[in-house]
Every structure is written in structure tokens, then in C-alpha cells.
N, C-alpha and C positions, 0 to 999 in steps of 0.2 A: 804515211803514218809511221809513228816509230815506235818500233815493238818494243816492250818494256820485259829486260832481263833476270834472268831469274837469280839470285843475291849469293856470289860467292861465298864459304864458309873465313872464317877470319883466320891470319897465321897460326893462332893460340887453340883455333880451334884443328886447324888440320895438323898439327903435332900429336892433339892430342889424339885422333883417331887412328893416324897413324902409330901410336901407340898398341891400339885395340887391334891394328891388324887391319886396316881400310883399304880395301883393293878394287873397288870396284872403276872402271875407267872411267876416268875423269878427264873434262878436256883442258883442263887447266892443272899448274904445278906451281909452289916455292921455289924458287933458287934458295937455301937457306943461309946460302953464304952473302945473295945478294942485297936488294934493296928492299926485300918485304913484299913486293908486289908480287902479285899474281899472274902467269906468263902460260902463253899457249904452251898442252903438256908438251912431251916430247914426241911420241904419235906423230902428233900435227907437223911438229917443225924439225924432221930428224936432223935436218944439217946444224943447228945451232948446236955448240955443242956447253953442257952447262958442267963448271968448273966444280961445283958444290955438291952436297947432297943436294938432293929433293925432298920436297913433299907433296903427295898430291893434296888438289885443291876439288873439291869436289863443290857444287852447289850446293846450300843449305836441306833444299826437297831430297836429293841423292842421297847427303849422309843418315837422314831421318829414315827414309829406305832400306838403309844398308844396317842401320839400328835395329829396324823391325824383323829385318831379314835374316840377319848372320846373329845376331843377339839375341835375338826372342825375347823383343821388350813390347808386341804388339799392345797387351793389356796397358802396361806404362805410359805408352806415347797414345793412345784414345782416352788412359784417363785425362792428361794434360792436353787436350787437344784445346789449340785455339780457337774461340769464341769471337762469335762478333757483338759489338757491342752499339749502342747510337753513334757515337763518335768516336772509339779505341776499341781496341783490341786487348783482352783477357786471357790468360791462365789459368788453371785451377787457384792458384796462391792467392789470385784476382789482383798479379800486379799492371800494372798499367804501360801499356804502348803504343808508340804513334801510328804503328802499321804492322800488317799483318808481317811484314817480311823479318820485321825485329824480336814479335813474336816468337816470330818459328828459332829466329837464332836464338833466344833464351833459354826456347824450349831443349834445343841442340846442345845449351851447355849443361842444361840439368840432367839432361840422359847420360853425358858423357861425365857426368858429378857422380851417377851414379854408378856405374862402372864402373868406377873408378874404386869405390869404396864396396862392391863388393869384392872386390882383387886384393883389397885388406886384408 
């Protein structure tokens, strides 16, 4: 049977936490100079050696973790907590998604929308 992965966070998204200060280890990182994809971090494969920056790439669960943790947005991320629905998955906003894992990423951009605009 083949285990089903847990949904790396997007380029746009791991700039932006890496903005915020995201350090928690991740096993994954951007090359930002390279192709976009997402690459075993450094940890994992010390002899590659990567010509660019990085960023780490954390899973969607981690960063939401690292939200509630180093942020203090617990109250924030249970009011917006994903809902199950008959057939989709909900928001508070009650926008609409195919799966729970798109969910969490929208959720991930709202929190990091937020912090952003209290840094205004």
C-alpha cells in the first residue's frame, strides 16, 4: 500500500515564512536560483552542494505548527479550522475545496496574510 504524503508548502509560500523567521527543520528546501522544485534539505544530502540561496520548504501541518507556536496565533488558526463538509471541505469564509490538504494550504496563506499586515 502506498502511503499517502503529507503536501509540501508552495515557493510563494516558503519565501514568505521565511520572511517571518521559519526555522523549524524541514526535510525539504528551494534552490531559489534553481528550478522551483522542492529538494531533499541539506541535512539529508550534505555532499550536494547548492549554488543559490535556499529556502526551507516545510510541510503545510509544520508551518501551521510553527504559526501556532512561535506566533501565538492559536485563537486565529481554531477559529479558521477546516471543517468537513458531505463532499468539500470549508473555511470559516465557507469558501470551497476539493480536499482537506488545499484547505490547510489556503488556510496557511491567510495566516501568513495576516502577519503580514500586522508588520504594517
Amino acid at each position: 500500500m502506498k502511503e499517502k504524503q503529507l503536501p509540501l508548502v508552495t515557493f510563494e509560500q516558503a519565501k514568505r515564512l521565511k520572511e517571518f523567521g521559519f526555522d523549524y527543520n524541514a526535510e525539504f528546501c528551494f534552490d531559489e536560483g534553481g528550478d522551483g522544485k522542492a529538494r531533499l534539505g541539506l541535512k539529508k544530502m550534505p555532499y550536494i552542494k547548492i549554488r543559490h540561496k535556499y529556502t526551507l520548504c516545510p510541510t503545510v501541518a509544520l508551518a501551521l505548527k510553527w504559526i501556532r507556536d512561535e506566533k501565538n496565533m492559536h485563537e486565529i488558526v481554531t477559529a479558521h479550522t477546516v471543517c468537513f463538509s458531505t463532499e468539500s471541505y470549508y473555511m470559516a469564509n465557507r469558501k470551497e475545496f476539493d480536499d482537506y490538504e488545499a484547505a490547510e494550504s489556503a488556510l496557511l496563506d491567510e495566516l501568513l496574510t495576516i502577519l503580514e499586515k500586522r508588520n504594517d
